[in-house]
PyMOL Python script that loads the backbone (N, CA, C, O; Angstrom):
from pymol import cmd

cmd.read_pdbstr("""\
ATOM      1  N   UNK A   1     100.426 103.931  93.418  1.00  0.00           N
ATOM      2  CA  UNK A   1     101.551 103.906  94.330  1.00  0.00           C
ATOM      3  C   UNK A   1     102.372 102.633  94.130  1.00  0.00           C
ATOM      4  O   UNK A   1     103.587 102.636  93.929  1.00  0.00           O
ATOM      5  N   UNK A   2     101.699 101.681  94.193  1.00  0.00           N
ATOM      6  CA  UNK A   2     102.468 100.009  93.682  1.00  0.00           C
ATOM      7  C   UNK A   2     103.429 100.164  92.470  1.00  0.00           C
ATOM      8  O   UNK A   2     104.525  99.604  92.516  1.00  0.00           O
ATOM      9  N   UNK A   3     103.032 100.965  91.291  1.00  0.00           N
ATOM     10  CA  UNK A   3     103.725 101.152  90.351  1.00  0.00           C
ATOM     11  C   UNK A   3     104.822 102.163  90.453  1.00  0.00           C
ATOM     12  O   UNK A   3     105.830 102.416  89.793  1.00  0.00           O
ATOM     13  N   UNK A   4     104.231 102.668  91.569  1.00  0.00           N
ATOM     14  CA  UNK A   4     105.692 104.344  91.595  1.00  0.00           C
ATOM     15  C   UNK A   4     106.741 102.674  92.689  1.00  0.00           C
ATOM     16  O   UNK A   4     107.919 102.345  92.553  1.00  0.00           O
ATOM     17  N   UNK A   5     106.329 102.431  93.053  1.00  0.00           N
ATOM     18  CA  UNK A   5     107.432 100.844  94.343  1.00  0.00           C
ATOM     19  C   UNK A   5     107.682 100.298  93.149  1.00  0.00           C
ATOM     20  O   UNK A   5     108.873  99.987  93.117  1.00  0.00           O
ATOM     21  N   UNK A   6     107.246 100.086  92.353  1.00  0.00           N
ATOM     22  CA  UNK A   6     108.194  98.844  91.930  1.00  0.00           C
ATOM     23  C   UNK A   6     109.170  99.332  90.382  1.00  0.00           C
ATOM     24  O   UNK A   6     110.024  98.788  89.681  1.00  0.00           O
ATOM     25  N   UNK A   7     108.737 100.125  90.390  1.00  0.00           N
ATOM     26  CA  UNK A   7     109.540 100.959  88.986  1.00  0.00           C
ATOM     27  C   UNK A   7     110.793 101.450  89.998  1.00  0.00           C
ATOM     28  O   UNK A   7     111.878 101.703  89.475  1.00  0.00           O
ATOM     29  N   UNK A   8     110.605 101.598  91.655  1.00  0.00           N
ATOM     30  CA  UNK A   8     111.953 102.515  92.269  1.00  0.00           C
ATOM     31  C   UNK A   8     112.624 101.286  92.413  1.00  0.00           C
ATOM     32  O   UNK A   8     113.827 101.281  92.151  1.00  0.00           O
ATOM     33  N   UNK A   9     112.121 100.316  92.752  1.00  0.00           N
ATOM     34  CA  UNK A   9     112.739  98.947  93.025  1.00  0.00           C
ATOM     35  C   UNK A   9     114.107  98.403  91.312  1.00  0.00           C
ATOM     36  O   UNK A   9     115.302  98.124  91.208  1.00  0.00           O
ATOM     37  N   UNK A  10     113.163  98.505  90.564  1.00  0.00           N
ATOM     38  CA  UNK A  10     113.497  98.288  89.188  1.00  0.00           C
ATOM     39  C   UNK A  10     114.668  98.796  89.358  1.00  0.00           C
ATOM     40  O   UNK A  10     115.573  98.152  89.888  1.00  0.00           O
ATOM     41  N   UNK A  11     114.831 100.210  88.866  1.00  0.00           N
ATOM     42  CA  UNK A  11     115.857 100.916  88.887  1.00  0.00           C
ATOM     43  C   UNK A  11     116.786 101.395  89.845  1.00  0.00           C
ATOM     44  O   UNK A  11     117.755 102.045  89.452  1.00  0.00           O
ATOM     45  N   UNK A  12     116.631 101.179  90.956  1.00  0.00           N
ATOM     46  CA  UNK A  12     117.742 100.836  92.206  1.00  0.00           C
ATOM     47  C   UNK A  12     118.497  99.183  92.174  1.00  0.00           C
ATOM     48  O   UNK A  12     119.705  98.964  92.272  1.00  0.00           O
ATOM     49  N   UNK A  13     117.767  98.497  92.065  1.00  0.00           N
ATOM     50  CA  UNK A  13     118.035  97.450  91.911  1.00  0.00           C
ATOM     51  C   UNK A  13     117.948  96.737  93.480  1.00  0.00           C
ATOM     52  O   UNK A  13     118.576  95.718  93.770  1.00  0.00           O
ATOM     53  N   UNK A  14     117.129  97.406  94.340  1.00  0.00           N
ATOM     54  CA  UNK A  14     116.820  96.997  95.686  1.00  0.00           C
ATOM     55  C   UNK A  14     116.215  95.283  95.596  1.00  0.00           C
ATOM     56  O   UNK A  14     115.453  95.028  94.663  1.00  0.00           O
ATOM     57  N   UNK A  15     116.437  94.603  96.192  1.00  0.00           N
ATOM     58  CA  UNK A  15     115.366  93.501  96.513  1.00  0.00           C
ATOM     59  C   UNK A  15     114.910  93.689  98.070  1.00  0.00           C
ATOM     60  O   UNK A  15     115.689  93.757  99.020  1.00  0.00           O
ATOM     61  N   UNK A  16     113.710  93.749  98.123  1.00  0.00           N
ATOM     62  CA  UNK A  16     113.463  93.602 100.048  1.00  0.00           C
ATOM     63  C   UNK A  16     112.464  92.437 100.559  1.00  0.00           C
ATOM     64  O   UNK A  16     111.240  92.311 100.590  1.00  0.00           O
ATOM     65  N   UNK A  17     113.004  92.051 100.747  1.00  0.00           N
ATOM     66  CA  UNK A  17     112.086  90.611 101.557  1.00  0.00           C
ATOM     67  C   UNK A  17     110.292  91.142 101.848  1.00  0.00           C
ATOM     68  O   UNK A  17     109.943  92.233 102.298  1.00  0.00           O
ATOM     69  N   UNK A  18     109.416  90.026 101.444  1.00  0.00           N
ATOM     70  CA  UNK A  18     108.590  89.782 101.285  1.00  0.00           C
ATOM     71  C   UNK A  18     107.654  90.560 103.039  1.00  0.00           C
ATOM     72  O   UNK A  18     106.507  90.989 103.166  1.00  0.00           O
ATOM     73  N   UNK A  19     108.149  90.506 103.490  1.00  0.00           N
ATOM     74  CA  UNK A  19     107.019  91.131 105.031  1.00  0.00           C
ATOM     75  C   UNK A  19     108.027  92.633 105.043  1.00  0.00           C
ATOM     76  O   UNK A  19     107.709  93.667 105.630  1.00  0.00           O
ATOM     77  N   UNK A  20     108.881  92.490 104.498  1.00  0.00           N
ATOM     78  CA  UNK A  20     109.462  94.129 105.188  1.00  0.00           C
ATOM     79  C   UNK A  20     108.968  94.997 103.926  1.00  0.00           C
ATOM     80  O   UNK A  20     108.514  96.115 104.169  1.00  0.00           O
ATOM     81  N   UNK A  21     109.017  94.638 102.852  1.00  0.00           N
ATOM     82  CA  UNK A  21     108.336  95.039 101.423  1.00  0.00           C
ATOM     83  C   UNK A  21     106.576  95.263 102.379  1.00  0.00           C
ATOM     84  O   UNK A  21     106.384  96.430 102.718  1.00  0.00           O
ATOM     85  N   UNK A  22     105.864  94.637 102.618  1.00  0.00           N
ATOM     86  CA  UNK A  22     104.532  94.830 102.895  1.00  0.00           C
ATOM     87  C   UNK A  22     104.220  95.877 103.862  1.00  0.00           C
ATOM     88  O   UNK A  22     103.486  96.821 103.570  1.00  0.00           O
ATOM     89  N   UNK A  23     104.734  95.739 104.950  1.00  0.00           N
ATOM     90  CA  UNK A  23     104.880  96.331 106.322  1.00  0.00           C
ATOM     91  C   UNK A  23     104.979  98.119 105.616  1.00  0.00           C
ATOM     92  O   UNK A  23     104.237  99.020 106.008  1.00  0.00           O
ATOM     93  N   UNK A  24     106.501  98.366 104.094  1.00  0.00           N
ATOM     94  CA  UNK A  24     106.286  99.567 104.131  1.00  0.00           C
ATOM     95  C   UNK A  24     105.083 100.150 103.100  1.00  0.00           C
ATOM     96  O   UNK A  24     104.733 101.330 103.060  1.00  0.00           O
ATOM     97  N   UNK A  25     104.529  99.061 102.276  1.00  0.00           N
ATOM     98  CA  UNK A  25     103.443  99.622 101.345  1.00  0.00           C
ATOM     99  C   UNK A  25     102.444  99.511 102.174  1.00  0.00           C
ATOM    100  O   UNK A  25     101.420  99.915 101.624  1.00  0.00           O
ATOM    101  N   UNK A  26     102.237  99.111 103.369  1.00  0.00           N
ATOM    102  CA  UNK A  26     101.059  99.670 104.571  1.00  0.00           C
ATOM    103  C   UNK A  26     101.205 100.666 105.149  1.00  0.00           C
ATOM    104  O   UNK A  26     100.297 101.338 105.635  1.00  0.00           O
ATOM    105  N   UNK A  27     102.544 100.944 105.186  1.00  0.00           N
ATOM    106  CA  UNK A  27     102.752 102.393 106.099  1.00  0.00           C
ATOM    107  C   UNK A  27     103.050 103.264 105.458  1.00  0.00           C
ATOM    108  O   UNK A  27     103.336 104.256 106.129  1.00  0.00           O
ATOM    109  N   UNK A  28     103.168 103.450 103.878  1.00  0.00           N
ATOM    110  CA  UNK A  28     102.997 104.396 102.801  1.00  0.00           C
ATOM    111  C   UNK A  28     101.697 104.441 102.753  1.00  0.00           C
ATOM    112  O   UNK A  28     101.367 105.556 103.157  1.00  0.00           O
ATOM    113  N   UNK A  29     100.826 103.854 102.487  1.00  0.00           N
ATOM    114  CA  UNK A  29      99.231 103.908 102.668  1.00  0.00           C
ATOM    115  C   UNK A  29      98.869 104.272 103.261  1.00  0.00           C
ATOM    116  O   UNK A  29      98.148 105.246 103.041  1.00  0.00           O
ATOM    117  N   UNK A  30      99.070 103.790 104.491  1.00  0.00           N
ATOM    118  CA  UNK A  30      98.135 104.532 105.952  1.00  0.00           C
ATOM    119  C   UNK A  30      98.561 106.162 106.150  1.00  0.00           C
ATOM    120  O   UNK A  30      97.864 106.800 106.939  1.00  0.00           O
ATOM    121  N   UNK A  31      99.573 106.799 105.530  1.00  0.00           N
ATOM    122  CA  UNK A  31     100.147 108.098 105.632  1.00  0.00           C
ATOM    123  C   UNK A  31      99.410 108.619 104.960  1.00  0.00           C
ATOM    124  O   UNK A  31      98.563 109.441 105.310  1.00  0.00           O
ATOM    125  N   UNK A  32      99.725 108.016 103.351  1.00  0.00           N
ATOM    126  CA  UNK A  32      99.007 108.994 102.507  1.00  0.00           C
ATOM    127  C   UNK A  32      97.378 109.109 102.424  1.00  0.00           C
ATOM    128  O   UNK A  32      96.655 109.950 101.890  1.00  0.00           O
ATOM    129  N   UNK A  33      97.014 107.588 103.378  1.00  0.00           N
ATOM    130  CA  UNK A  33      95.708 108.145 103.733  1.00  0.00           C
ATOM    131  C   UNK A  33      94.933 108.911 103.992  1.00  0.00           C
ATOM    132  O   UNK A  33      93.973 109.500 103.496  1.00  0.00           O
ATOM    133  N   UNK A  34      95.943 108.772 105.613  1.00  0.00           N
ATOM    134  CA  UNK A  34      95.657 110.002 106.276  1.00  0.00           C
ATOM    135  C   UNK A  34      95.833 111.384 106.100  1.00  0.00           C
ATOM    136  O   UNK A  34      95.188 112.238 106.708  1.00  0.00           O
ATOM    137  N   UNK A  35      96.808 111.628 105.169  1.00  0.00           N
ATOM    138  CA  UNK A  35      96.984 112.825 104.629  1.00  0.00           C
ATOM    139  C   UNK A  35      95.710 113.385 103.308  1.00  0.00           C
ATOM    140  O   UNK A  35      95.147 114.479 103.292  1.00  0.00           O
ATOM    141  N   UNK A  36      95.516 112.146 102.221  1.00  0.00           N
ATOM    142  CA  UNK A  36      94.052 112.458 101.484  1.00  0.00           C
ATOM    143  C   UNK A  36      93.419 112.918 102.572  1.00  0.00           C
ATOM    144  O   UNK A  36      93.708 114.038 102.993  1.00  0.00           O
ATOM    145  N   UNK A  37      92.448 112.133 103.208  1.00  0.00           N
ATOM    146  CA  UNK A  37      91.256 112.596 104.040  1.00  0.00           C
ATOM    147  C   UNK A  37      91.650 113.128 104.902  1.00  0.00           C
ATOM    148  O   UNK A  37      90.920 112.876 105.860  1.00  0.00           O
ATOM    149  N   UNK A  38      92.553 113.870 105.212  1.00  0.00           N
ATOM    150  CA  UNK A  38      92.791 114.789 106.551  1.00  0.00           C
ATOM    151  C   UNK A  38      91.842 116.143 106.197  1.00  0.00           C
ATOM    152  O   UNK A  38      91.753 117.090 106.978  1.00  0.00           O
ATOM    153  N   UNK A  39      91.436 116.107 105.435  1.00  0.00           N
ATOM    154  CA  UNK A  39      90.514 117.735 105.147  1.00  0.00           C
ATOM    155  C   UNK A  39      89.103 116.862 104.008  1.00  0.00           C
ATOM    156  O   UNK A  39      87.981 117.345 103.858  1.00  0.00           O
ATOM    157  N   UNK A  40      89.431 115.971 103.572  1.00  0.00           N
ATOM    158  CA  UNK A  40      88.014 115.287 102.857  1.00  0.00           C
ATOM    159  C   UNK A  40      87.230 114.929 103.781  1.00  0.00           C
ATOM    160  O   UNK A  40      86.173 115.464 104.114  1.00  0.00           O
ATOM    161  N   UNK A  41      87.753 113.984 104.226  1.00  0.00           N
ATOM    162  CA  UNK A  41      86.392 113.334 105.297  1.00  0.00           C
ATOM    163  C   UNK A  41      86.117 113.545 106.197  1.00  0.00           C
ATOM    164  O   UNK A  41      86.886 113.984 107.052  1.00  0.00           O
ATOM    165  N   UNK A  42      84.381 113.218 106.440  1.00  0.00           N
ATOM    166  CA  UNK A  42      83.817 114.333 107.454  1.00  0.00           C
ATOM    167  C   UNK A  42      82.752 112.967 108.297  1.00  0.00           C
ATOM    168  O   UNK A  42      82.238 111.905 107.942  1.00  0.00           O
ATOM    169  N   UNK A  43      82.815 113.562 109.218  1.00  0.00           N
ATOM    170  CA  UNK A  43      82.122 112.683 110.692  1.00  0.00           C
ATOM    171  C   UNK A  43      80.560 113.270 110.254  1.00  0.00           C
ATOM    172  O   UNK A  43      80.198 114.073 109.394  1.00  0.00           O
ATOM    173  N   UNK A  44      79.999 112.656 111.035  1.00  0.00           N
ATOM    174  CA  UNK A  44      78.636 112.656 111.557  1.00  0.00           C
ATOM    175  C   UNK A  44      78.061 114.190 111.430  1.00  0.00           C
ATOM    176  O   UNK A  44      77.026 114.552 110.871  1.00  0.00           O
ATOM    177  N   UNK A  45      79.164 115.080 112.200  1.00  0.00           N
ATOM    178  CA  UNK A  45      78.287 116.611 112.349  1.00  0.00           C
ATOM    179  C   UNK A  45      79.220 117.296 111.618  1.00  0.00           C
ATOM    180  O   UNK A  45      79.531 118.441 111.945  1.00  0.00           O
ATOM    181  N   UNK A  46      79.713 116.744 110.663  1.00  0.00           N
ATOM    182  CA  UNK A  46      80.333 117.485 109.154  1.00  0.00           C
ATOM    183  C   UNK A  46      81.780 117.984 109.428  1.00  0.00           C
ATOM    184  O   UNK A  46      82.299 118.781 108.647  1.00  0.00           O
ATOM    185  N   UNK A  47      82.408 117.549 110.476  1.00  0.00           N
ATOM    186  CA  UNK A  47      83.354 117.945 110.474  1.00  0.00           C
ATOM    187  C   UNK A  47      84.641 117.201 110.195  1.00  0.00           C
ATOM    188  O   UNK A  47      84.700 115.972 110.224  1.00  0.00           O
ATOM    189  N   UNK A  48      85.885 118.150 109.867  1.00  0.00           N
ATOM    190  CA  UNK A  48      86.755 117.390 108.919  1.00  0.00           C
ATOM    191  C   UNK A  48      87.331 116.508 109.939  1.00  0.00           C
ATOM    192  O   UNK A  48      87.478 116.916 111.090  1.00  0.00           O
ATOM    193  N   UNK A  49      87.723 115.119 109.524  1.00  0.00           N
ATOM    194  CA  UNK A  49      88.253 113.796 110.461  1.00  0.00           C
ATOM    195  C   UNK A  49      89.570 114.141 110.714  1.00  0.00           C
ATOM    196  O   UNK A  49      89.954 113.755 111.818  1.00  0.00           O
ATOM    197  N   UNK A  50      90.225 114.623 110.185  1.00  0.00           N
ATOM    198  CA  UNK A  50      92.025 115.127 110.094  1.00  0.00           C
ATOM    199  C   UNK A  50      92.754 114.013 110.296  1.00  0.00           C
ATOM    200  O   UNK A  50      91.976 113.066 110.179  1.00  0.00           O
ATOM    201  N   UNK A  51      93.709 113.676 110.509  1.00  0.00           N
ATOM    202  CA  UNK A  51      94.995 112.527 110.524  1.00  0.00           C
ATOM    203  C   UNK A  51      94.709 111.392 110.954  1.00  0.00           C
ATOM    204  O   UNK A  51      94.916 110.313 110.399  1.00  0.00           O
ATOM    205  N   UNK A  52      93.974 111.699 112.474  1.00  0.00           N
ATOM    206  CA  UNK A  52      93.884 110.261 113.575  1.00  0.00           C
ATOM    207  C   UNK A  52      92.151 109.827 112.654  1.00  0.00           C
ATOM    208  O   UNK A  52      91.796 108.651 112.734  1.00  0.00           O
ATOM    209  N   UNK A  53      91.499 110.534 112.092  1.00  0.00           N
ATOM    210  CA  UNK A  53      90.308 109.467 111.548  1.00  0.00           C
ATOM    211  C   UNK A  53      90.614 109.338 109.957  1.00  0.00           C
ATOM    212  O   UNK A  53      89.760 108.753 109.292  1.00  0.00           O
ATOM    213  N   UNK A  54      91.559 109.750 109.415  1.00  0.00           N
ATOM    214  CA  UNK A  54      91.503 109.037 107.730  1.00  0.00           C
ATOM    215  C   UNK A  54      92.983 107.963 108.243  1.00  0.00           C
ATOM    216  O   UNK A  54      93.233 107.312 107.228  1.00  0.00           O
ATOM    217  N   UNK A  55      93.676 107.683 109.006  1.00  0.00           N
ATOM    218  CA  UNK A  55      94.127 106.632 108.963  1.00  0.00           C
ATOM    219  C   UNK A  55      93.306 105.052 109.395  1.00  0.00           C
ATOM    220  O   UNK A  55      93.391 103.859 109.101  1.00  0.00           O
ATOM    221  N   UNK A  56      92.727 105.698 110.023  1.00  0.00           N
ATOM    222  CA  UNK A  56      91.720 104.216 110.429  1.00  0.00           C
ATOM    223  C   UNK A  56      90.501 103.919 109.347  1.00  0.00           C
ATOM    224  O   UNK A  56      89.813 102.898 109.344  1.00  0.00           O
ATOM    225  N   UNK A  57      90.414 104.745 108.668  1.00  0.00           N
ATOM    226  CA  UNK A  57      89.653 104.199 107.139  1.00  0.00           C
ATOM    227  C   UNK A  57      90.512 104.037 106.277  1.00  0.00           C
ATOM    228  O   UNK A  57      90.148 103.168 105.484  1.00  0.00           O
ATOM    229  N   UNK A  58      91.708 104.550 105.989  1.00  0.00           N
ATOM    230  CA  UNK A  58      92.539 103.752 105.178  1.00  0.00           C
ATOM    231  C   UNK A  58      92.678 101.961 105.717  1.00  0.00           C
ATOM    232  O   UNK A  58      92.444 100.979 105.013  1.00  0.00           O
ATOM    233  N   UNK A  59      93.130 101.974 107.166  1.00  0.00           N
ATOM    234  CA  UNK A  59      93.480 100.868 107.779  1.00  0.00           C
ATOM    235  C   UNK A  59      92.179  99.617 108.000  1.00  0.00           C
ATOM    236  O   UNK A  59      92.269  98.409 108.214  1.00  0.00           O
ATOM    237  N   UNK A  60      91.054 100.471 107.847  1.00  0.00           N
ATOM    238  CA  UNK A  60      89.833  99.933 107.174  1.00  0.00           C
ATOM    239  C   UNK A  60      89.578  99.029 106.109  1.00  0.00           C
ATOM    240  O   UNK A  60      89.280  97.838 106.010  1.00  0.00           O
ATOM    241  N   UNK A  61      89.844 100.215 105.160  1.00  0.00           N
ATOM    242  CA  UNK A  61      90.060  99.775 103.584  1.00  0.00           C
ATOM    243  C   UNK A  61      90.951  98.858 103.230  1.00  0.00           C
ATOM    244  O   UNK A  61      90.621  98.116 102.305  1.00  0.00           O
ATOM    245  N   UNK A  62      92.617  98.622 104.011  1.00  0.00           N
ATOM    246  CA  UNK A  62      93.259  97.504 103.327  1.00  0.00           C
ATOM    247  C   UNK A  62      93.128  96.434 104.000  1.00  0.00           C
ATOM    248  O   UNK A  62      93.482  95.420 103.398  1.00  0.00           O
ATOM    249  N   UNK A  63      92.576  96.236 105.490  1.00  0.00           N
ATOM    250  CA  UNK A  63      92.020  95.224 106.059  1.00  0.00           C
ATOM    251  C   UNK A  63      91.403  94.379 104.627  1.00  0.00           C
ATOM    252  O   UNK A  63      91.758  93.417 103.946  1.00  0.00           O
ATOM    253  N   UNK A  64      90.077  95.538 104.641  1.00  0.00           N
ATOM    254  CA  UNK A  64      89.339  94.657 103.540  1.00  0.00           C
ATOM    255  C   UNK A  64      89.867  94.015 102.567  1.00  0.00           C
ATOM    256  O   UNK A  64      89.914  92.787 102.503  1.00  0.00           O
ATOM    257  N   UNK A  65      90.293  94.771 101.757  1.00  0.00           N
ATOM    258  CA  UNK A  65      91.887  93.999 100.358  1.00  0.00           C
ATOM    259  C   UNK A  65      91.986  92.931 100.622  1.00  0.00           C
ATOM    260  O   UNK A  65      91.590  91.997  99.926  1.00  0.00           O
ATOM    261  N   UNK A  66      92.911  92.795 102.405  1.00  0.00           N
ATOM    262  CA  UNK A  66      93.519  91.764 102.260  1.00  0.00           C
ATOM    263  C   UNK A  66      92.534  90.454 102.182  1.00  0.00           C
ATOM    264  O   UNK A  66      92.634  89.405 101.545  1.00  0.00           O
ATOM    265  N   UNK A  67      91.574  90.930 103.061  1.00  0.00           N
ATOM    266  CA  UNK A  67      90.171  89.645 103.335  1.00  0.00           C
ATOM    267  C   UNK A  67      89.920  88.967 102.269  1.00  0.00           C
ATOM    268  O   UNK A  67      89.864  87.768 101.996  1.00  0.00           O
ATOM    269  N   UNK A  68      89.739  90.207 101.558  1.00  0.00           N
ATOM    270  CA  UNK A  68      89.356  89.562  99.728  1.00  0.00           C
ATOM    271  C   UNK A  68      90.596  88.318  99.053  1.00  0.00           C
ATOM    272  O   UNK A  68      90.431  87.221  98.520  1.00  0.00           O
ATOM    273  N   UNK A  69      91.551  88.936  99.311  1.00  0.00           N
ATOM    274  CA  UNK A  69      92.713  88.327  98.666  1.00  0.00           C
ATOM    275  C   UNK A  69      93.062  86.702  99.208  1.00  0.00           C
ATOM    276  O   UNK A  69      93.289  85.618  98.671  1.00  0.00           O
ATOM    277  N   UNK A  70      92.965  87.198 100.485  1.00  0.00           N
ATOM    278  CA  UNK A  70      92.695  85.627 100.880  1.00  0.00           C
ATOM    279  C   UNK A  70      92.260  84.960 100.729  1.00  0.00           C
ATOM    280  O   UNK A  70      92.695  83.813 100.822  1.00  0.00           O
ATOM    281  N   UNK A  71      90.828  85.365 100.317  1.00  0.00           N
ATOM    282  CA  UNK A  71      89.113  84.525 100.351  1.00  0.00           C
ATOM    283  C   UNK A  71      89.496  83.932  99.168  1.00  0.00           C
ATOM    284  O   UNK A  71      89.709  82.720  99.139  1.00  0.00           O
ATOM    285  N   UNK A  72      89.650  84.842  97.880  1.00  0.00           N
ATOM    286  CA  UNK A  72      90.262  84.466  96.641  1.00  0.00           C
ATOM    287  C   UNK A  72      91.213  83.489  96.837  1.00  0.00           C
ATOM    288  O   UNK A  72      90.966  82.353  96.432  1.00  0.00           O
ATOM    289  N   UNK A  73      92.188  83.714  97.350  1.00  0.00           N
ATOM    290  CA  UNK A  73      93.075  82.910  97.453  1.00  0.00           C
ATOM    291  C   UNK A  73      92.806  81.147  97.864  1.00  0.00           C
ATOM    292  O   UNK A  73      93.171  80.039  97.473  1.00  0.00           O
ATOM    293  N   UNK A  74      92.010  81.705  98.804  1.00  0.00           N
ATOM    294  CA  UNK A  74      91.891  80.303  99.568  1.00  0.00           C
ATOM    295  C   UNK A  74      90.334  79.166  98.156  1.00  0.00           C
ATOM    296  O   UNK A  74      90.236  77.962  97.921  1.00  0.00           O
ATOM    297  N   UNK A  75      89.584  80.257  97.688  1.00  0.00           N
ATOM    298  CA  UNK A  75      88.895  80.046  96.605  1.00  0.00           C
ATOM    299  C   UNK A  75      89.423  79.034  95.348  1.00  0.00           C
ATOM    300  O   UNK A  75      89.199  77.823  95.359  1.00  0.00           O
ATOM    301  N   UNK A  76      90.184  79.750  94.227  1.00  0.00           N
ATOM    302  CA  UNK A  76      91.076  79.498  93.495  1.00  0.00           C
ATOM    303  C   UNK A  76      92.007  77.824  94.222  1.00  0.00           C
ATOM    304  O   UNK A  76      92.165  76.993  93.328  1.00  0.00           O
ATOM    305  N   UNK A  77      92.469  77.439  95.410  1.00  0.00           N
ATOM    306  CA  UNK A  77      92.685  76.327  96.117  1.00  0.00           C
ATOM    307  C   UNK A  77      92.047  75.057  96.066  1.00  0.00           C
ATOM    308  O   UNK A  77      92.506  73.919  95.969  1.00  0.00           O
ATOM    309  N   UNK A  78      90.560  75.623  96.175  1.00  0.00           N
ATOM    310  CA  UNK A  78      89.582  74.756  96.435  1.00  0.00           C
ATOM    311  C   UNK A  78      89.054  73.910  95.251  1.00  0.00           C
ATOM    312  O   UNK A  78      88.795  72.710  95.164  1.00  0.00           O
ATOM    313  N   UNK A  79      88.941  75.455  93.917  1.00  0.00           N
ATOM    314  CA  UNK A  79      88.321  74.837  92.997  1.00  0.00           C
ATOM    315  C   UNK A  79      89.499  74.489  91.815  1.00  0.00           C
ATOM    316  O   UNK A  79      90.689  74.797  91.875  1.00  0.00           O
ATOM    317  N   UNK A  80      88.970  73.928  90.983  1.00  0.00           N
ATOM    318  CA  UNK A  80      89.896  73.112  89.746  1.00  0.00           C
ATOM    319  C   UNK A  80      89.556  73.854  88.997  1.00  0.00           C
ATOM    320  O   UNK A  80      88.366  74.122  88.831  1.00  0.00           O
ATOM    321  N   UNK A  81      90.288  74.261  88.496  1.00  0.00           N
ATOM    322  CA  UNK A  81      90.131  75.023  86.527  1.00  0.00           C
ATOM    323  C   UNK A  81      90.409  74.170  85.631  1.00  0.00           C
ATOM    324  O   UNK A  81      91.266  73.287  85.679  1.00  0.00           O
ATOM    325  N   UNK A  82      89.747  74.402  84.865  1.00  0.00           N
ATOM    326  CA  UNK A  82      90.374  73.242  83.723  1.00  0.00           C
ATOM    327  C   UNK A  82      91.478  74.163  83.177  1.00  0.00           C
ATOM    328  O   UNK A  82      91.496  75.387  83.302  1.00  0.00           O
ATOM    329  N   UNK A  83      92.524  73.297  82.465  1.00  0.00           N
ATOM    330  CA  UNK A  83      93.674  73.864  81.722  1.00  0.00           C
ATOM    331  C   UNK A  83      94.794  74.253  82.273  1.00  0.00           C
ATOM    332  O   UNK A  83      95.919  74.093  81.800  1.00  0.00           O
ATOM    333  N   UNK A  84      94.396  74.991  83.711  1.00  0.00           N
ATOM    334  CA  UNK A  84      96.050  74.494  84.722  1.00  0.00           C
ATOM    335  C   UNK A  84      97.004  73.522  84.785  1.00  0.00           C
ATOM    336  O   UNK A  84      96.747  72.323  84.888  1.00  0.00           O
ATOM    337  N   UNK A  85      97.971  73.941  84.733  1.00  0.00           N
ATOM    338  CA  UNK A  85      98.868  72.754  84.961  1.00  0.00           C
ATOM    339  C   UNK A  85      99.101  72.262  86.361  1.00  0.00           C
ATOM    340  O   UNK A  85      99.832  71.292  86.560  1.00  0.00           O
TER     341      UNK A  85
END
""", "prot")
cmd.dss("prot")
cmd.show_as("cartoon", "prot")
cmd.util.cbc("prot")
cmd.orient("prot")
């Protein structure tokens, strides 16, 4: 999906600021989440989760991302690499 955004970006020639850019690749996600697992995923007594439970495991899932990205982030900060400028 990142690559179908930024190839439309490319060729429109859109620029969109940095939180309004994020805000919609979360809410393209959380849709098409919910739309994947609206008939995949299944609860406890096998039944399908539909819209209102595959958005909150999508919203799950990029929680996590971001945790990582930070951790990394804040990681990479801490330590020295050699050969950086």
């Amino acid at each position: 999906m990142n690559l179908i955004g930024r190839a439309e970006v490319a060729f429109s020639a859109i620029s969109l600021p940095l939180i309004f850019g994020t805000a919609l690749s979360v809410t393209i996600h959380l849709a098409l989440g919910g739309w994947f697992f609206n008939t995949r995923g299944m609860n406890m007594q096998g039944d399908s989760i539909g819209w209102h439970g595959g958005m909150p495991l999508v919203a799950i899932t990029v929680a996590l991302i971001g945790i990582t990205v930070v951790s990394l982030q804040g990681l990479l900060d801490v330590v020295d690499l050699p050969g950086q400028l």
